[in-house]
N, C-alpha and C positions, 0 to 999 in steps of 0.2 A: 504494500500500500504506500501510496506517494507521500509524501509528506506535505502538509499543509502549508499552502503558499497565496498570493492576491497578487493579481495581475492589473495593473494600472496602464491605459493606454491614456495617451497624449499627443495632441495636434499637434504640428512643428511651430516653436513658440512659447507652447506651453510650459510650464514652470513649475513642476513635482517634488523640486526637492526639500523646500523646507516641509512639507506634510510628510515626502519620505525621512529625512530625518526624523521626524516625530515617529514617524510608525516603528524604525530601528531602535527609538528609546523602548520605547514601550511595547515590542512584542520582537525580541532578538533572537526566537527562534522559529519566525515568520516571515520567511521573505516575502518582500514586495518587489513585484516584476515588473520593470518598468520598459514598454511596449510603444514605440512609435507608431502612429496610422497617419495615413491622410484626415484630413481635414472631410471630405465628402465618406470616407468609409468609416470613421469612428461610430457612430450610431448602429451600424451593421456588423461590428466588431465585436457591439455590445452584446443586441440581439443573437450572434452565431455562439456567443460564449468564448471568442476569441481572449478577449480581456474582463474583467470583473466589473470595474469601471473606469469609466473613460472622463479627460479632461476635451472638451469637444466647443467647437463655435459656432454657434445660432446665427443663422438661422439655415437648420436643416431638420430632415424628418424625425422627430423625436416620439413618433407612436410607439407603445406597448414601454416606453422609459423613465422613469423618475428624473426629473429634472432639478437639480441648483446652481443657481444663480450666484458667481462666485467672485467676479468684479469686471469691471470695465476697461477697456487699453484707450490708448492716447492711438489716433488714427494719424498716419504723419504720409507724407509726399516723399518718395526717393529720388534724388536725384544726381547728376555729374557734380563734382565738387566744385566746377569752375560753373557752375548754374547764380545765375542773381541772387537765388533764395540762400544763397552761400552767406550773401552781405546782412542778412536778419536772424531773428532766433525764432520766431513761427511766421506763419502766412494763412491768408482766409483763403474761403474756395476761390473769389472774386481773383487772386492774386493765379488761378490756378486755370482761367477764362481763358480759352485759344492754345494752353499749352497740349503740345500733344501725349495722350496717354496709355499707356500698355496694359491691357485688360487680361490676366493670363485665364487660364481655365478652372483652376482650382482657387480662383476669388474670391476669398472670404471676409469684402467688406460689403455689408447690406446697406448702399449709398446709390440707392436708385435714379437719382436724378445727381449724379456727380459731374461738376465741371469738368470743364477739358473738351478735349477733340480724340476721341478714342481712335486707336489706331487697326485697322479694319484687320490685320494679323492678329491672334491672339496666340500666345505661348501657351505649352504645353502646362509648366508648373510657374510658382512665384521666382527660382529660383535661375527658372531660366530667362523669367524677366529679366529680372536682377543684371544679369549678363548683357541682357538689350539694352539699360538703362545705362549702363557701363560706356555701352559702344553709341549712347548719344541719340538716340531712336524715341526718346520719348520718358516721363517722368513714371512712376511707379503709388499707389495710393494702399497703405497695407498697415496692420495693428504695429505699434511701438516694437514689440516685441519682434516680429519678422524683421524690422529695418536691422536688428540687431544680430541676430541670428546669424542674414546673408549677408553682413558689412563687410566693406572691402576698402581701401583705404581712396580709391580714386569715386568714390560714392560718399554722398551725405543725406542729411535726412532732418526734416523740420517737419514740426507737431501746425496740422489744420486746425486751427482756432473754433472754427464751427462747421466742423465736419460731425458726423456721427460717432460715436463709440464703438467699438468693438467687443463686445461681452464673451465672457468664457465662461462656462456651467460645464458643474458634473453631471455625468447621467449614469445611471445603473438599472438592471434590468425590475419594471413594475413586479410586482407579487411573487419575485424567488430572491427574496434578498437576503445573504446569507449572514452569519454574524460577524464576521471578517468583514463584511462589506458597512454591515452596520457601525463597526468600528474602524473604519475609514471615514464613514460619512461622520461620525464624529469628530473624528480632529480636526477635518476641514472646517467644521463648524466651529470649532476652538471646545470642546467638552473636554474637562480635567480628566484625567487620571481617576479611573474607577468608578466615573458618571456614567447613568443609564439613561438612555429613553423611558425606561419602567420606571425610574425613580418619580416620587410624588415630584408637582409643580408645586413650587412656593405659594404661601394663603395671598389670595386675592388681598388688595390695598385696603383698608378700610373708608367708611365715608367720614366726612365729617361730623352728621349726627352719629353716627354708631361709634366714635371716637366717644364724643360727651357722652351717649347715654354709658358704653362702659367706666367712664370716670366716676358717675357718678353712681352708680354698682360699685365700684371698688371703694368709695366713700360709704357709700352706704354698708355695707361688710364690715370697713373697719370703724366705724361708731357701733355698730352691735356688738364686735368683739371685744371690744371698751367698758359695754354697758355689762358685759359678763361678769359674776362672779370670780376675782382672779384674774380680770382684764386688768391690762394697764393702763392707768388715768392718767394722763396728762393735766397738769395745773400749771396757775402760774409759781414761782419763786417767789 
């Protein structure tokens, strides 16, 4: 029998390792497998049971999967380093009007009405954008994270001021979620060491009458227990 393990896939981009580190404090004789997919096959990676769960970008087909919602990327422009936008530290879409732009296949910024002049070729991955971008053919529009990934030193890259985000969520398979997974989906969420989902929720807040009425319950209690035989009387000095 195999020994127990949790398979984590991740879009190119993605950023697993401080929760892996977590998972290596806290369960050191559990590996976690950490599994590269594309960005369009992660969801399908889920479902085949390829990986446990996956680090994946919305928007794509997430039926039959749990979905969280885990932060937002800074959506930036790549460009040659000797590009104008060299001379600033961001640009709006408006700065991005008329420039020409490389749309690859595996595009995962959901910016449906994006400035630019798209370029009627489209590359196969980002990566081979990247390489077109290089050779001067047009600028590049992709989460913070990817500008970083493919950097290349004759390449730069500045954050679109009012561009869209770029979200990243986990997904794991609806209604077979196992307790390894359960304990993933934990630290993501930052749960201490030894917290359950079973464990009780904290008591609700109280209101402000139910605040004074128990005050004055508790007043009332300690003048009975006063007026006891054997109670303690307070006086003056």
């Amino acid at each position: 029998m195999n020994p127990p393990s949790l398979t984590l896939g991740y879009v190119p981009g993605g950023t697993p390792a401080k929760w892996a580190r977590v998972w290596a404090e806290r369960h050191p004789d559990v590996p976690l497998l950490l599994h590269t997919v594309a960005a369009a096959d992660a969801p399908a990676a889920v479902r085949a049971g390829t990986v446990d769960v996956a680090l994946l970008r919305p928007p794509v087909d997430t039926s039959g999967l749990a979905v969280i919602p885990l932060y937002e990327e800074t959506t930036v422009a790549v460009v040659p380093k000797d590009h104008v936008f060299n001379a600033v530290d961001e640009i709006t879409s408006a700065d991005l009007s008329g420039e020409p732009l490389l749309l690859p296949l595996d595009d995962v910024v959901a910016w449906a009405d994006a400035p630019g002049k798209s370029i009627d070729f489209r590359p196969e991955t980002t990566k081979d954008a990247i390489e077109l971008v290089a050779a001067g053919l047009g600028a590049l529009i992709v989460p913070q994270s990817l500008a970083r990934l493919y950097h290349r030193k004759d390449l730069t890259y500045r954050p679109i001021t009012d561009a869209p985000t770029c979200p990243v969520s986990l997904a794991f398979s609806q209604g077979s979620q196992s307790t390894l997974v359960e304990e993933f989906v934990g630290i993501v969420r930052g749960r201490k060491p030894g917290s359950s989902r079973g464990q009780s929720q904290p008591a609700p807040k109280r209101t402000a009458r139910e605040k004074t009425l128990a005050k004055q319950a508790a007043r009332a209690a300690a003048g009975k227990v006063a007026r006891q035989p054997g109670g303690v009387q307070r006086g003056r000095r």
